[in-house]
C-alpha positions in Angstrom: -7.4 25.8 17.8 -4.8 25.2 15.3 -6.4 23.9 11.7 -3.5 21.8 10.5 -3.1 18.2 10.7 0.7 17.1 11.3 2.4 16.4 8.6 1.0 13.1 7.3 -2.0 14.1 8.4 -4.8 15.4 6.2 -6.7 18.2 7.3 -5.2 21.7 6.7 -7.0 25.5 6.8 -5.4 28.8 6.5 -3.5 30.4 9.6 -3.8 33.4 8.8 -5.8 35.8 6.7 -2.9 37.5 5.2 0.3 37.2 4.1 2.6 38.1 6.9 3.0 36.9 10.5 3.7 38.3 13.6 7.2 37.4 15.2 4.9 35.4 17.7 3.4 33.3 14.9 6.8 32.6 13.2 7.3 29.2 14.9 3.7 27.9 13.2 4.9 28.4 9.6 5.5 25.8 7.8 6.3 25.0 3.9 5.0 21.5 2.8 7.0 21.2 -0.3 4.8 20.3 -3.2 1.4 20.4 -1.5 -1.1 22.5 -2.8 -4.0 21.2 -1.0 -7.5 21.0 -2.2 -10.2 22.6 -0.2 -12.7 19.9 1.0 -15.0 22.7 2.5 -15.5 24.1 5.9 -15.6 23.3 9.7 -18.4 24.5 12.3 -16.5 28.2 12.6 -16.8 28.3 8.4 -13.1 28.0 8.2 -12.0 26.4 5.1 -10.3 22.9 5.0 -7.7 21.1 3.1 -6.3 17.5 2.0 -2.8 17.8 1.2 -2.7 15.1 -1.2 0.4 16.0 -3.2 3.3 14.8 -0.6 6.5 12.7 -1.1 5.4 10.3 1.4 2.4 7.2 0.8 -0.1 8.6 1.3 -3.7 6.7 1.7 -7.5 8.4 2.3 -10.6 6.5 3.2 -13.7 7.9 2.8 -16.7 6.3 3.7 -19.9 8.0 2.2 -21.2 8.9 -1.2 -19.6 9.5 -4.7 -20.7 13.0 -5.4 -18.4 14.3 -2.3 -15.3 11.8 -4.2 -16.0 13.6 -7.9 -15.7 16.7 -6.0 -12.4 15.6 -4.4 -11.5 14.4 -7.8 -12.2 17.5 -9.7 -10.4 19.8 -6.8 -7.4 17.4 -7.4 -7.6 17.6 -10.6 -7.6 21.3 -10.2 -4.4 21.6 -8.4 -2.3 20.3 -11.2 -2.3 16.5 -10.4 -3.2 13.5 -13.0 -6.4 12.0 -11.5 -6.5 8.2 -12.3 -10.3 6.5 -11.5 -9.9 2.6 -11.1 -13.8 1.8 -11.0 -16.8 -0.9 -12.0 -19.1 1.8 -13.3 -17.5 3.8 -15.6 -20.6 5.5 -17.0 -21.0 7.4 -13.4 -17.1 8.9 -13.8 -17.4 9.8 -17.9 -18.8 13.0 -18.0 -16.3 13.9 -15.6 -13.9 13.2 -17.2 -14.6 14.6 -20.1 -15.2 17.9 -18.3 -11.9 18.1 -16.1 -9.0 20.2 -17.0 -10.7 22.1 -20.3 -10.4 19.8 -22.8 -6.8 17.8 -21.2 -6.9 14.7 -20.5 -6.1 15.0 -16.8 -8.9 12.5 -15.9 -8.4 9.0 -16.9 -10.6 6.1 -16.2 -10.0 2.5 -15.7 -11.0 -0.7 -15.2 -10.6 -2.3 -12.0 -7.5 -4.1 -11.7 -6.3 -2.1 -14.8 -4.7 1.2 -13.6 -1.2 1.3 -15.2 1.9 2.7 -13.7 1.4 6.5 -13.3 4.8 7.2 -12.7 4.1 9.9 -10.4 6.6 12.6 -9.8 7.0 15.8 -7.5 6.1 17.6 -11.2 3.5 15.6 -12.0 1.8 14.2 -8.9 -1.1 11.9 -9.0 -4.3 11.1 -7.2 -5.8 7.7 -7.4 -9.7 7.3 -6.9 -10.6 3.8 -6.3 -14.3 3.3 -6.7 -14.6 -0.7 -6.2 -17.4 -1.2 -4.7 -17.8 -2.5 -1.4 -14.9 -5.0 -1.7 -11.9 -3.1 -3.2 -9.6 -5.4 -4.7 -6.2 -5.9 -3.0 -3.9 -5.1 -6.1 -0.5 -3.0 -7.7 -2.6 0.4 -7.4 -0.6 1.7 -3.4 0.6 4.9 -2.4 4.0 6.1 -3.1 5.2 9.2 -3.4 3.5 11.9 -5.0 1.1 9.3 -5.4 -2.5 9.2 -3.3 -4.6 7.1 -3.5 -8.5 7.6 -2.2 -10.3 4.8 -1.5 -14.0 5.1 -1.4 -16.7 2.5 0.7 -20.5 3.5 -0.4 -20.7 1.7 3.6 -19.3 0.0 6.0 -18.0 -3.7 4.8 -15.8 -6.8 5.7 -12.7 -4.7 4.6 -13.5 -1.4 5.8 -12.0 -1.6 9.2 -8.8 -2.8 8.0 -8.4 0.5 5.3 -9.8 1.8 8.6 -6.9 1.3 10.6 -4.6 1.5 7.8 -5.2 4.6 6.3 -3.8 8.4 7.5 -7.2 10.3 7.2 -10.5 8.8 7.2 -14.2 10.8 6.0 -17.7 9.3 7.4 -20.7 10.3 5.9 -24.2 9.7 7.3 -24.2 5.7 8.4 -26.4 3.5 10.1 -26.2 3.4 14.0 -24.7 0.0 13.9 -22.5 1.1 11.4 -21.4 4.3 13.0 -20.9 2.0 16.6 -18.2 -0.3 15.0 -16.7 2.6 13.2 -16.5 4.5 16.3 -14.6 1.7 18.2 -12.2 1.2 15.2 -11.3 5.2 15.5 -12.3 5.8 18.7 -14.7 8.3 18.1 -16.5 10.0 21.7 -19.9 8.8 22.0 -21.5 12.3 20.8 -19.3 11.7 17.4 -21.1 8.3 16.8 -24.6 9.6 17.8 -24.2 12.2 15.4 -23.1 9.9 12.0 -26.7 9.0 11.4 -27.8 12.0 11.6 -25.5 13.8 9.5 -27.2 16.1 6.2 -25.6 15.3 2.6 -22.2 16.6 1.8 -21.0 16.8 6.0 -18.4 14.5 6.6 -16.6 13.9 9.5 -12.7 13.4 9.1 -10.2 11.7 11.5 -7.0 11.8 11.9 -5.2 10.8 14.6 -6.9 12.3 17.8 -7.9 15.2 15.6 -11.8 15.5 14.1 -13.3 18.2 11.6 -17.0 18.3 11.1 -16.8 19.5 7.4 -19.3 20.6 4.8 -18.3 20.6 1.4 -20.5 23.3 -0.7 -20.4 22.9 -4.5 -19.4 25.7 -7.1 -21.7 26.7 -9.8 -19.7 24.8 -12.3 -19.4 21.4 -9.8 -23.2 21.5 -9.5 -23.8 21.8 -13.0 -21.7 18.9 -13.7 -22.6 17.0 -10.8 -25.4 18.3 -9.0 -26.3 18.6 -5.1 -24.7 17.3 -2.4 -26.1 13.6 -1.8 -25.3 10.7 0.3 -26.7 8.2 -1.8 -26.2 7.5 -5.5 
């Protein structure tokens, strides 16, 4: 089972444990110019995962579920060189972040909702925007572009949610209600076993879709991310 996600897809892992490939394996190799990918955590065989988020396409990433596993995403981002723009209501949540990202740069900004100004995102300095509206994100001028993501995150399932469902190229559930996880698994047409198991799910598993293709992943903190954020929880 192959761990990458086609191209505007989300979801890659490491083909190989090395750095060379038989002549067999040539035809997998691939290059994604400009994507460094940040590691999201691992599947049920403890291979690692990865968003690609740094692409020269739009692309757009829902995740339904808690903000600890989106500061994580954030400060991996952040970590791979790109500019990390937060458009949220409750700045005092995202502040120490901020202020601890990228050593003292200012690689984290914050920003009102409805104020995020032009990044002018480029292949050299790609961008990642976090929107942390609450249950009713704003329609507004903050879209994906190139070299320009933008993560939208849903605390749970609400009147806009299937329509960034359908609209988005890679989706994350966290643990949900059973009514919840029953209209989200007819929006992505999850198998019934996928929907049983959303209510169930322990803090900091998320189930990502894209496409036909699903990855139970766990995302583990470092030292450093715990310290700043503490343990994995679905509920803020």
């Amino acid at each position: 089972m192959t761990h990458r996600i086609g191209p505007r897809r989300g979801l890659r892992g490491p083909r190989h444990a090395g750095h060379t490939l038989t002549a067999d394996h040539l035809g997998a190799l691939s290059l994604p110019v400009g994507d460094d990918g940040v590691i999201i955590g691992t599947d049920t065989e403890g291979h690692p995962q990865l968003i690609g988020f740094h692409r020269p396409t739009p692309y757009d990433v829902l995740l339904i579920g808690g903000l600890w596993t989106a500061q994580v995403l954030a400060l991996r981002a952040a970590a791979t060189g790109a500019r990390v723009a937060v458009e949220t209501g409750r700045t005092q949540a995202w502040t120490t972040l901020a202020q601890a990202a990228g050593a003292g740069l200012e690689c984290v900004s914050l920003h009102d909702v409805g104020r995020v100004p032009p990044t002018g995102a480029t292949v050299g300095s790609p961008v990642v925007v976090v929107r942390d509206c609450g249950m009713r994100p704003p329609r507004g001028r903050v879209v994906s572009s190139p070299w320009q993501s933008v993560l939208t995150l849903l605390p749970y399932l609400s009147p806009v949610a299937p329509r960034l469902m359908r609209s988005s190229t890679l989706v994350g559930v966290q643990r949900v209600s059973p009514e919840e996880a029953a209209q989200i698994g007819r929006i992505l047409g999850l198998a019934r076993a996928e929907v049983e198991a959303l209510p169930t799910l322990a803090d900091g598993v998320t189930l990502w879709v894209a496409g036909g293709e699903r990855h139970w992943v766990m995302t583990g903190a470092t030292d450093i991310e715990t310290g700043l954020l503490g343990t994995a929880r679905r509920m803020d």
